[in-house]
KOLMAR-974664 format. One record per residue (C-alpha): residue in three letters; x, y, z; residue number from 0. Coordinates in steps of 0.001 Angstrom, whole numbers, m for minus. Last residue first. Example, Ala and Ser with C-alpha at 12.3 -4.5 7.8 and 13.67 -1.06 7.14 Angstrom:
BEGIN
  resn       c1       c2       c3  resi
   SER    13670    m1060     7140     1
   ALA    12300    m4500     7800     0
This chain:
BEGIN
  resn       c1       c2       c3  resi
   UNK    21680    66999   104978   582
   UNK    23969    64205   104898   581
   UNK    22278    63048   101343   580
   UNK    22894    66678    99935   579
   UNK    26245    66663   100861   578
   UNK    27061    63307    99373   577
   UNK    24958    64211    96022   576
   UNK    27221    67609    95813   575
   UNK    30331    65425    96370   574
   UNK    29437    63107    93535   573
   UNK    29235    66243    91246   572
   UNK    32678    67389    92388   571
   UNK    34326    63852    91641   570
   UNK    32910    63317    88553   569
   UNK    33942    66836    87265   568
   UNK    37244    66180    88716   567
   UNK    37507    62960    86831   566
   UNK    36403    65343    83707   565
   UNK    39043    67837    84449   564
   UNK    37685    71044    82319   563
   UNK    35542    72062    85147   562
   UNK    38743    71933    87202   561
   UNK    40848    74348    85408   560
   UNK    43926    73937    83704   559
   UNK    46591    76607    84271   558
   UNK    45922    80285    85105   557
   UNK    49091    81455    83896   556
   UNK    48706    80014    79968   555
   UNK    45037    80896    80466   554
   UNK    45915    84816    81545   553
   UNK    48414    85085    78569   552
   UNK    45664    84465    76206   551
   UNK    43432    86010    77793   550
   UNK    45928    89333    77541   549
   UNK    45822    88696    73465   548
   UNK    41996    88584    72997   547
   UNK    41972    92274    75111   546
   UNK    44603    93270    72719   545
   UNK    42404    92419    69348   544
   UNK    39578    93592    71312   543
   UNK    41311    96807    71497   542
   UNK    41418    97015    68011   541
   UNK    38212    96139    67360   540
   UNK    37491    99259    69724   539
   UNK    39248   101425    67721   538
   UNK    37882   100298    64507   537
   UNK    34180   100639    65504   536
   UNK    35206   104348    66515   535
   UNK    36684   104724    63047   534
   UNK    33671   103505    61244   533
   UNK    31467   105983    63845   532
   UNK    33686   108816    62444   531
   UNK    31510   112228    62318   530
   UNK    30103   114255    59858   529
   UNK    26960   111414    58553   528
   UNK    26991   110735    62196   527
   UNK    25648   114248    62958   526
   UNK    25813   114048    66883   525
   UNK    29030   113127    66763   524
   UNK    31212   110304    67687   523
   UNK    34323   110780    65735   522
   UNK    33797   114370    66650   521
   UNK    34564   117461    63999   520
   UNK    37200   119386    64200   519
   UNK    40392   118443    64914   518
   UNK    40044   118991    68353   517
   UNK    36873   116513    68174   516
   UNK    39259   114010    68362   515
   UNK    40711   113707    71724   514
   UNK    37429   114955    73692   513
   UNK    35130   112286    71883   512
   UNK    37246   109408    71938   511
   UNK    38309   110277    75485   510
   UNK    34388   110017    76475   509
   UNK    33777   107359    74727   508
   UNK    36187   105499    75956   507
   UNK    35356   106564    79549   506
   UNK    32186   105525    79669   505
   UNK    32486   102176    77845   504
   UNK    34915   101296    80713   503
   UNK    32181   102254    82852   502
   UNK    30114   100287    81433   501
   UNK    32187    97688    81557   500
   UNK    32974    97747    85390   499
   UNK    29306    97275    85970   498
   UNK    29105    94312    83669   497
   UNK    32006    92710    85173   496
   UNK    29974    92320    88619   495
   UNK    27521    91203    86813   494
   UNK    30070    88200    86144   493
   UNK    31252    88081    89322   492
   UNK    27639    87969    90514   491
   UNK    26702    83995    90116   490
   UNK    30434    83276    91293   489
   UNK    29403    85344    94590   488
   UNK    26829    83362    95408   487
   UNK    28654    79849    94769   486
   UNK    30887    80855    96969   485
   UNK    30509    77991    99568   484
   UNK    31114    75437    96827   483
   UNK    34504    76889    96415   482
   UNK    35649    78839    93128   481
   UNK    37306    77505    90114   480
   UNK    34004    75077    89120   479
   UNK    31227    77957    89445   478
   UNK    33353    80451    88226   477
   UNK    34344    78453    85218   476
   UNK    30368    78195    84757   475
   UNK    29810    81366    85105   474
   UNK    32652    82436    82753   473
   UNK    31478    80046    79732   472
   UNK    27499    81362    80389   471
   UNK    29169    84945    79425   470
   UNK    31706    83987    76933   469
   UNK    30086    81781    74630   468
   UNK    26066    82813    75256   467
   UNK    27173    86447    75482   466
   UNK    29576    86303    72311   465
   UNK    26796    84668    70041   464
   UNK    24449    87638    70618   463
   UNK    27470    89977    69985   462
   UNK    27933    88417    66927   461
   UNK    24146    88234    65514   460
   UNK    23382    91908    66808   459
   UNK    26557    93365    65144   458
   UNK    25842    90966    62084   457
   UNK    22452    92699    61639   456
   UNK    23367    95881    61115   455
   UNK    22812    95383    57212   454
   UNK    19495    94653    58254   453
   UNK    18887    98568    58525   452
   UNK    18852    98749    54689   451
   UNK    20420   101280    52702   450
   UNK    18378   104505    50671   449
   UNK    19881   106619    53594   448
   UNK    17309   108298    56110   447
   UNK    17813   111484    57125   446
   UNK    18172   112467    60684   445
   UNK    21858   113797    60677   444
   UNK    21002   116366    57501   443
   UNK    24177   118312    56747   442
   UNK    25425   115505    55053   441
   UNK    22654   114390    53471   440
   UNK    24264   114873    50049   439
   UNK    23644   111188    47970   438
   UNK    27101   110306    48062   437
   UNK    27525   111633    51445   436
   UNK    24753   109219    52885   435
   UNK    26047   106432    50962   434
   UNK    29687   106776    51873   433
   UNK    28264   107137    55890   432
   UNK    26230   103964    54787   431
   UNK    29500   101986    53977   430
   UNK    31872   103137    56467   429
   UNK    29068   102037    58904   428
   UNK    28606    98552    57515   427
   UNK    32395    98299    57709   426
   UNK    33063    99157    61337   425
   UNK    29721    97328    62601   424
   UNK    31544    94253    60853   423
   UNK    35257    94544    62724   422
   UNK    32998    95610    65975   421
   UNK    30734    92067    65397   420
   UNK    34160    90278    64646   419
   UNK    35653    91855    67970   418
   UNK    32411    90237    70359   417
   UNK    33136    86824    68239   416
   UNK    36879    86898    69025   415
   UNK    35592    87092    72841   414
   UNK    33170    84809    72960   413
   UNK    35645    81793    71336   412
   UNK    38136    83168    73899   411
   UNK    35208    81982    76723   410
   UNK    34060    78961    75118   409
   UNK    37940    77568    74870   408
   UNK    38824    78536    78403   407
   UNK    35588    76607    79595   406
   UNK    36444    73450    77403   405
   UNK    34449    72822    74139   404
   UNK    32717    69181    74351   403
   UNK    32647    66195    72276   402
   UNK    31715    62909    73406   401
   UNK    33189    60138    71445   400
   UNK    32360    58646    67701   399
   UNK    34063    62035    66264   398
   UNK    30343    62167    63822   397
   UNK    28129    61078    66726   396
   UNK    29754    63720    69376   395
   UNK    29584    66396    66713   394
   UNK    26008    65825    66321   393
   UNK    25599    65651    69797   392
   UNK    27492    68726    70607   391
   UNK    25835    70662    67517   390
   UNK    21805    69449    68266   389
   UNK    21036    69398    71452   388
   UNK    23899    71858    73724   387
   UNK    24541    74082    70729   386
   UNK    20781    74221    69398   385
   UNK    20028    74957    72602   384
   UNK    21668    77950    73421   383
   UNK    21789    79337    70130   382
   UNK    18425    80233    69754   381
   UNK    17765    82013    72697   380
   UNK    21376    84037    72139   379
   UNK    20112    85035    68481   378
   UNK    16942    85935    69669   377
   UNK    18362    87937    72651   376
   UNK    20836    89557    69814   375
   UNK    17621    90055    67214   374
   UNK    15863    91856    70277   373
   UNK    18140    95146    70001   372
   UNK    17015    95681    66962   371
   UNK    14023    97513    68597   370
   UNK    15158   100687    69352   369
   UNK    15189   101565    65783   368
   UNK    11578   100297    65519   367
   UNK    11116    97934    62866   366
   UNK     8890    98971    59933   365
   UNK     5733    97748    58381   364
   UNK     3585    99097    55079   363
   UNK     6037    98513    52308   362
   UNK     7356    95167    54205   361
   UNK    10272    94716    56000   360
   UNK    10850    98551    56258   359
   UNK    13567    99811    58321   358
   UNK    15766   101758    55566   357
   UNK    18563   103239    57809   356
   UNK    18852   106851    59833   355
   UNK    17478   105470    62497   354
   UNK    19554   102430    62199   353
   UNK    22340   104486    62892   352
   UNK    21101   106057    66290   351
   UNK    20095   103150    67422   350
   UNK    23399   101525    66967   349
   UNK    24724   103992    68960   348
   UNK    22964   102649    72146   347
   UNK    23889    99526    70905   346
   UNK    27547    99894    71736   345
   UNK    26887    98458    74821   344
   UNK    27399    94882    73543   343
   UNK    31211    96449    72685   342
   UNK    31646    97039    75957   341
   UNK    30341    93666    77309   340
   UNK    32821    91597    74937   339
   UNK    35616    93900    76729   338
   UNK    34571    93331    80376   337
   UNK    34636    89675    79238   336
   UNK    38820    89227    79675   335
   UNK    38244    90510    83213   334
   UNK    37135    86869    83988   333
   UNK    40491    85874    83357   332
   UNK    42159    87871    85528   331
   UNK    39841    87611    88342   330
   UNK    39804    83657    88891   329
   UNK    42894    84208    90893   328
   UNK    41942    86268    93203   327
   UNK    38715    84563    93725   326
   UNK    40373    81393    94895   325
   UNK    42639    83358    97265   324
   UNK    39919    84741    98818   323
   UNK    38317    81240    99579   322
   UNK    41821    80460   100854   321
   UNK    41882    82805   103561   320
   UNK    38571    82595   104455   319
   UNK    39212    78278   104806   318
   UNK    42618    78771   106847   317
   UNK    40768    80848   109107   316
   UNK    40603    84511   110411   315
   UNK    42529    86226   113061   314
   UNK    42538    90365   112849   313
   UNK    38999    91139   112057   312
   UNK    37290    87795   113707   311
   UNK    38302    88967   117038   310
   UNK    38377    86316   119813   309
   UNK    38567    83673   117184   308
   UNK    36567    80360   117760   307
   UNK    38191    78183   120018   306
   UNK    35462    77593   122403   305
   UNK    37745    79445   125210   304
   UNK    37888    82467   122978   303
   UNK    41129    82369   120441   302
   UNK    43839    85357   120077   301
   UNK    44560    86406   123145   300
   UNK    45562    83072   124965   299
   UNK    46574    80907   121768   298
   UNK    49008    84088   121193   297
   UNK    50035    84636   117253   296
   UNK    47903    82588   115493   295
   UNK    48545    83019   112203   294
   UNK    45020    82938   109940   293
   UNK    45540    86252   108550   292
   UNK    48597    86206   107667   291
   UNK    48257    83702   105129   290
   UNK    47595    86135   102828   289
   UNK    51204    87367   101950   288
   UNK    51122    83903   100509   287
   UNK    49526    84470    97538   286
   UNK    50337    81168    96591   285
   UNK    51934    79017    98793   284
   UNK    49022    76683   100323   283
   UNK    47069    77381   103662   282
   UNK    47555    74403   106540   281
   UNK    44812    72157   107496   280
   UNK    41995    72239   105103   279
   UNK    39851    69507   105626   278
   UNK    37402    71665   107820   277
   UNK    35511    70188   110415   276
   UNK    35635    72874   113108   275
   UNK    37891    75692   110974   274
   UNK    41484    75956   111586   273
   UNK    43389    78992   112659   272
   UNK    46968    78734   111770   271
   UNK    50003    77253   113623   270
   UNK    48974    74378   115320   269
   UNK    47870    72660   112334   268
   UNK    51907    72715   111042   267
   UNK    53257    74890   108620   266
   UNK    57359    75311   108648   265
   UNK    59342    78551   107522   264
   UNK    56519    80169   110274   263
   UNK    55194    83545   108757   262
   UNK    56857    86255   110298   261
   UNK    54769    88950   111292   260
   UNK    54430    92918   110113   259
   UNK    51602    92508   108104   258
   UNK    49047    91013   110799   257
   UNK    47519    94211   110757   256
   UNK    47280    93837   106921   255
   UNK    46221    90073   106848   254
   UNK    43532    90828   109198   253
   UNK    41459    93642   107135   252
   UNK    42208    91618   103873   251
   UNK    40886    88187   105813   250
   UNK    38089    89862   107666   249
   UNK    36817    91547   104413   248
   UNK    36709    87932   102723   247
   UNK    34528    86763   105448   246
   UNK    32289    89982   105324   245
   UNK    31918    89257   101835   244
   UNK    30288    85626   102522   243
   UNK    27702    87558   104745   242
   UNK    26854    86864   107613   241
   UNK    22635    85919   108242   240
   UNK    19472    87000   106881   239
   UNK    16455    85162   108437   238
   UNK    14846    83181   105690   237
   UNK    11302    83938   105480   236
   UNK     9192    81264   103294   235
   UNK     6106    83028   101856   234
   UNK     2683    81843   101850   233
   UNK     1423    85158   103809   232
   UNK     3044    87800   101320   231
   UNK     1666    86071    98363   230
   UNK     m171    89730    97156   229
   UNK     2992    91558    98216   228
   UNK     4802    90644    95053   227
   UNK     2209    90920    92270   226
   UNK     1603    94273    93785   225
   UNK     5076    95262    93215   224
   UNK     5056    94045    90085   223
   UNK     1645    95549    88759   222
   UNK     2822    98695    90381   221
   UNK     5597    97954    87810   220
   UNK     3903    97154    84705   219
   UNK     1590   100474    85703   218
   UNK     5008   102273    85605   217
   UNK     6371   100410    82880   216
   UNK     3138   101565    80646   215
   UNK     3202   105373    81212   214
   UNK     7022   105793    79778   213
   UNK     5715   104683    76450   212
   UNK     2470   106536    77308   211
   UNK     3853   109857    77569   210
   UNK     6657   109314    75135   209
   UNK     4789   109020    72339   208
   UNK     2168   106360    70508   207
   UNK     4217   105384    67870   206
   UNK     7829   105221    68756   205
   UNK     7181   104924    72590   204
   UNK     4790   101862    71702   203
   UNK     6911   100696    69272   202
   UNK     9566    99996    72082   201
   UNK     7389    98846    74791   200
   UNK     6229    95750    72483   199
   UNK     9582    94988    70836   198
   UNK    12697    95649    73424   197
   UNK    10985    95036    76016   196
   UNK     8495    91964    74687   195
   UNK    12035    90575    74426   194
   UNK    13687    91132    77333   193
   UNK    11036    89621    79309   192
   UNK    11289    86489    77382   191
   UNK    14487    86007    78414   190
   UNK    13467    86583    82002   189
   UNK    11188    84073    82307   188
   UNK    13647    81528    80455   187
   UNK    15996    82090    82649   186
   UNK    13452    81582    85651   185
   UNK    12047    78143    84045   184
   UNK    15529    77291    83812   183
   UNK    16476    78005    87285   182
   UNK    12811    76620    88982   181
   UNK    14051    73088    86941   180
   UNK    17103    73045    87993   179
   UNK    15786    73583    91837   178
   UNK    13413    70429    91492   177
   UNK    16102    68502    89808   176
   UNK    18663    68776    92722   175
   UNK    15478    68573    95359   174
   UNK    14336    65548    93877   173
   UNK    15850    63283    96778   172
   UNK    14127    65952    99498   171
   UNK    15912    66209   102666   170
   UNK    16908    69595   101692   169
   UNK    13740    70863   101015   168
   UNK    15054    74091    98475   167
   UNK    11524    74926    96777   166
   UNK    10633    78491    98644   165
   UNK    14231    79100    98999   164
   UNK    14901    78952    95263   163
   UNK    12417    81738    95081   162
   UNK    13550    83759    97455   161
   UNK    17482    83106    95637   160
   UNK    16047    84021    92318   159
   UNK    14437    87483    93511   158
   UNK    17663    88332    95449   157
   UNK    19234    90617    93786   156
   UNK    17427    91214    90752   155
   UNK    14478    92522    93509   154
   UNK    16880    95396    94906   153
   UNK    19153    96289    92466   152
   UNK    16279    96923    89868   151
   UNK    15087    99963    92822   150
   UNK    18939   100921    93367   149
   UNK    19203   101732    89352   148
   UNK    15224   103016    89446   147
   UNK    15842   105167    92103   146
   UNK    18870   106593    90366   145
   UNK    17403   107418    86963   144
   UNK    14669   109187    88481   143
   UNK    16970   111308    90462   142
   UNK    18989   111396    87355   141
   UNK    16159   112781    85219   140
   UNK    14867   114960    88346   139
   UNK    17953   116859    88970   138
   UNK    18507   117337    85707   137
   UNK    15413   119069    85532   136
   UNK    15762   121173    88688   135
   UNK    19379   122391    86937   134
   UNK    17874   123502    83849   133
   UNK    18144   121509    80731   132
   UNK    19878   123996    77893   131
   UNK    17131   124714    75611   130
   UNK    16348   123278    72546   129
   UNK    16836   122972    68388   128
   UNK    16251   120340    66325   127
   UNK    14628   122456    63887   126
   UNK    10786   120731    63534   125
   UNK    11129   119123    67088   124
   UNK    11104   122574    68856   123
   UNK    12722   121318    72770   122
   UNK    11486   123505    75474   121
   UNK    13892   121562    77995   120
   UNK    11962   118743    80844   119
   UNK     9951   119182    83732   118
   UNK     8068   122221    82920   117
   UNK     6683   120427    79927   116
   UNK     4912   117375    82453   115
   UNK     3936   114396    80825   114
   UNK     7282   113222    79445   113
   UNK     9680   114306    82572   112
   UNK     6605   112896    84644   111
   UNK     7225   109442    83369   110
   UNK    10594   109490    84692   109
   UNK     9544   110430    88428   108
   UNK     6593   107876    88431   107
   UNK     9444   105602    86881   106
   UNK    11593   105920    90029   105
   UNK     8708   105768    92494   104
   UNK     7894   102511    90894   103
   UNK    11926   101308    90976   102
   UNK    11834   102578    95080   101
   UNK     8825   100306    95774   100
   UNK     9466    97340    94536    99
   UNK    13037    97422    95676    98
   UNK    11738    97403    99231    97
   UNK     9597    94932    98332    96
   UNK    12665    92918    97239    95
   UNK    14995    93622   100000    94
   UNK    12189    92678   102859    93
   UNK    11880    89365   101581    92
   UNK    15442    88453   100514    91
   UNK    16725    89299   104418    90
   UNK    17087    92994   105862    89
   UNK    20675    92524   107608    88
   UNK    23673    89857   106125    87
   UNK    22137    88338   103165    86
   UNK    19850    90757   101604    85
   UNK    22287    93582   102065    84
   UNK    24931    91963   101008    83
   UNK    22866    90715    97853    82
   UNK    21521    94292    97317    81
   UNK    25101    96114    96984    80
   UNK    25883    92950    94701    79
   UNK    22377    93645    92842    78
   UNK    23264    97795    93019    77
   UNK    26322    97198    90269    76
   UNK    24551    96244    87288    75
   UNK    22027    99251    87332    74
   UNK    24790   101461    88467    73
   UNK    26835   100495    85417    72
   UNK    23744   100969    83328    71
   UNK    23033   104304    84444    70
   UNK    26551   105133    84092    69
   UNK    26554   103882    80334    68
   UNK    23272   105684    79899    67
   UNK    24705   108945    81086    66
   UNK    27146   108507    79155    65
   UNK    25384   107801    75814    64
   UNK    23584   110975    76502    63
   UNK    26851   113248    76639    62
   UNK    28157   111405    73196    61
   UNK    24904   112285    71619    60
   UNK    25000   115552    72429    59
   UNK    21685   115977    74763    58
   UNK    18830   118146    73799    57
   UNK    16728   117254    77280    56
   UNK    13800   115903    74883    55
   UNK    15346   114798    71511    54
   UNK    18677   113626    72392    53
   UNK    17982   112310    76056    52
   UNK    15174   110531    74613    51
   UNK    16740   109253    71668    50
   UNK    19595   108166    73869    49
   UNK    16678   106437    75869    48
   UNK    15300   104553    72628    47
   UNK    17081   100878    73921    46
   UNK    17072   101522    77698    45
   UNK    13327   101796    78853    44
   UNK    11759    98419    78162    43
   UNK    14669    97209    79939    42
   UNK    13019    98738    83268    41
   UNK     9477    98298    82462    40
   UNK     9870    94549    80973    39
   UNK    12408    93656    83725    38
   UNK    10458    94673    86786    37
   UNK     7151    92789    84797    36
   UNK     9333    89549    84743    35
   UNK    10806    90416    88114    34
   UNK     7853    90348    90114    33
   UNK     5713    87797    87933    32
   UNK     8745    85637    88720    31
   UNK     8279    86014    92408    30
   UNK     4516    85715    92144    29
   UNK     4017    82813    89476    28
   UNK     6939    80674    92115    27
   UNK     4635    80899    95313    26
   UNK     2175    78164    94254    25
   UNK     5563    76307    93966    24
   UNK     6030    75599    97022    23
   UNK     6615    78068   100675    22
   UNK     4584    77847   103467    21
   UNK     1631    75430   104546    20
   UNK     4046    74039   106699    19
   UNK     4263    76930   109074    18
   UNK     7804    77799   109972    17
   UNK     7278    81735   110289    16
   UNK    10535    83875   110322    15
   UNK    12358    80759   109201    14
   UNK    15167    79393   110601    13
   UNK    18043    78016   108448    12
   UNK    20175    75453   110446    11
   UNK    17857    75001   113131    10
   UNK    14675    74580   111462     9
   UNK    16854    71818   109344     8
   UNK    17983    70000   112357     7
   UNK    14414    69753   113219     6
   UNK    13295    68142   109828     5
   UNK    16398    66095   109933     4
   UNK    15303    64669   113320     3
   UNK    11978    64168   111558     2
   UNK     8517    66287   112171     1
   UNK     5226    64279   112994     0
């Protein structure tokens, strides 16, 4: 027999199908099967593509590093395209098979490029010489490219939130726990992932060939998508419903036809639109050219007889206004990390100069370039909880109180360890270009230096520390700036960042490459023995440097934040318990 709170819960979030046999945690092996295997094809793919583009489409090496930097960027960018989606018109359901589908058809397209000749440049290996890529085969590369991007945007989207649906049972006192759990296991899912990417997939396309390293993410991803559908008939359905960014579009669209009115000297309730059962009353000062949107101008016009705004585009209320507020301000700091993630992408080069390294660990036994890569994920799943088990405690016990790093503090340590892994990449490569002129391969770009490739390995190290510091540090400021009704968008501010970087990568390396290859030869070329890597490395410590400087200023504006408050800490986590209780 159903509850009261049972009922009220239908009503609240409907279901397309409300059986009880629905949902649980029989569900969870297919939704993270789904990504797992999406994430394996699709990352499985990234670390030797500049070799790819190189050795098959005959690519200058700055030209193929941006087309992975855009291919990145759009990779990063279609999960916020996908969560709108999800949320306001197809649902999580429908979003992720469709994703399925589009990120198989993608790497069908990409595999062919290896299997078929006509599809890709003559290309004669021995000389390093090929053909200009013809139109039709561009075409197909990005094509491919594309459909992949929007495909990965599809299921990264929303597979975490389907799955959290299929456990969230509001009126269950280990819900809170139960959900933890399902986001560490998921973490930790796609951690793992990464890692048989970047080390399986990888040796197989440097052993066995392109044809079957390309070969194996598609069959990893019809095993996805088929993965997916299989459970089809024990899923929970949410019904999408409005958006959170449609909110925050009302109050920009409303505040600027509202542009031209007076804002009262005085606030009073009776002024602005108020929200049914919202504490909020009045908006505050900041930003106040915002407030705009929630004047009421004419009672008669402006509000239906329910009191809910006649048109939600030019009167909002107090609560949209000041949501958007909240995210303006976090938005300065967090666009501190767009710098630690360009110099993460710098890995793409990195392949290229451990290529032309010592790789062996033993005499018989050598890392694949493209596999280096996997000592930053190791580095970040190792530091994660030896940080939060072993130094915080320790440090606790030795202080004799707890110990913690604050947010702001995570995040600038993040970003000084980002430049010390561009300051170290710098060095390493002044020293193997000496090496490689000293011993006159010069003129030969794919020789390999009598240095070791584990000289790279502070680059990896750093940046792997940076992620954990900076990344997991903005989250969770995100997460404690911004209201409990974004928490959605906190979780994609940060990817949000990541698509921004790689664009700012982009057009670096695109300027670095145009501005100095006047003088002759590229700091970024093709030959790296010829070019300037070391200065490149420079350049962007230097900017680091600046980038360090600017959070600086943006934490002195910014002001404490909450997640730093521990009364307000208590306070917030007491309120989640409350809400949870009155559910």
């Amino acid at each position: 027999m159903e509850t009261p709170s049972d009922e009220n819960n239908k009503i609240r979030e409907p279901f397309l199908s409300s059986s009880p046999s629905k949902g649980g945690f029989r569900t969870l092996p297919f939704i993270l099967a789904t990504e797992a295997f999406e994430r394996v094809a699709t990352i499985g793919l990234s670390p030797n593509m500049i070799v790819y583009l190189r050795r098959e489409f005959g690519m200058e090496t700055a030209k193929a590093a941006n087309v992975i930097f855009f291919w990145s960027a759009a990779t990063n960018f279609t999960p916020i395209i996908g969560a709108f989606i999800a949320d306001s018109y197809m649902g999580k359901y429908r979003m992720i098979g469709f994703g399925s589908v589009l990120c198989f058809l993608g790497m069908i397209l990409l595999w062919s490029t290896a299997i078929i000749p006509q599809a890709r440049p003559y290309c004669d290996q021995f000389n390093t010489i090929c053909e200009a890529p013809t139109t039709p085969q561009l075409l197909l590369l990005y094509c491919s490219l594309g459909l992949i991007s929007i495909g990965a945007g599809g299921i990264r989207s929303s597979c975490m939130a389907f799955g959290a649906d299929q456990l969230d049972k509001r009126n269950n006192p280990e819900n809170t726990k139960t959900l933890q759990s399902f986001f560490g296991w998921y973490y930790a899912t796609i951690t793992f992932s990464a890692l048989i990417a970047v080390t399986l997939i990888v040796y197989v396309q440097d052993t066995l060939g392109w044809g079957m390293g390309f070969g194996i993410p598609v069959m990893l991803m019809f095993g996805s998508a088929v993965s997916f559908f299989l459970a089809s008939s024990f899923y929970i359905k949410l019904k999408a419903k409005t958006s959170l960014l449609t909110g925050l579009a009302q109050v920009i669209v409303a505040s600027f036809r509202n542009r031209r009115i007076e804002l009262p000297s005085h606030a009073t309730n009776e002024v602005y639109h108020i929200r049914k059962g919202s504490m909020l009353q009045v908006p505050s000062e900041k930003l106040r050219f915002l407030n705009k949107a929630c004047v009421i101008k004419d009672p008669q016009e402006d509000l239906t007889s329910n009191g809910d705004a006649s048109n939600p585009w030019s009167l909002c209320t107090v609560d949209q206004v000041e949501d958007l507020k909240a995210l303006i301000r976090v938005m300065p700091l967090c666009s501190a990390g767009i710098m630690m993630s360009v110099n993460v992408y710098q890995s793409s080069f990195m392949v290229i100069q451990a290529g032309t390294m010592d790789r062996h660990v033993t005499p018989n036994f050598e890392i694949p370039a493209g596999s280096f890569s996997m000592f930053m994920m190791i580095s970040i799943v190792v530091w994660i909880p030896f940080y939060d088990r072993i130094a915080l405690p320790l440090a606790s016990k030795i202080k004799g109180k707890p110990v913690r790093l604050g947010l702001k503090q995570r995040m600038g340590i993040g970003l000084l360890c980002s430049g010390s892994s561009m300051v170290a990449s710098a060095i390493i490569e002044y020293t193997r270009r000496k090496i490689a002129i000293e011993e006159g391969l010069s003129d030969e770009p794919a020789a390999v230096v009598h240095m070791s490739a584990l000289w790279i390995l502070p680059f990896y190290i750093l940046g792997g520390l940076a992620e954990p510091f900076n990344g997991i540090g903005q989250i969770e400021f995100c997460y404690s700036e911004l209201p409990k009704t974004m928490s959605t968008i906190a979780a994609n501010i940060y990817g949000f960042g990541t698509f921004i970087s790689n664009l700012v990568a982009s057009f670096i390396t695109s300027m670095v490459d145009n501005v100095t290859k006047r003088g002759g030869e590229s700091w970024i070329s093709s030959n790296m023995n010829k070019g300037h890597y070391d200065y490149y490395y420079c350049l962007l410590a230097g900017l680091s440097m600046l980038n360090f400087i600017y959070f600086l200023a943006c934490c002195k504006a910014y002001g404490p934040c909450h997640g730093d408050d521990k009364n307000q800490a208590e306070k917030s986590k007491k309120g989640d318990y409350e809400s949870i209780d009155d559910s």
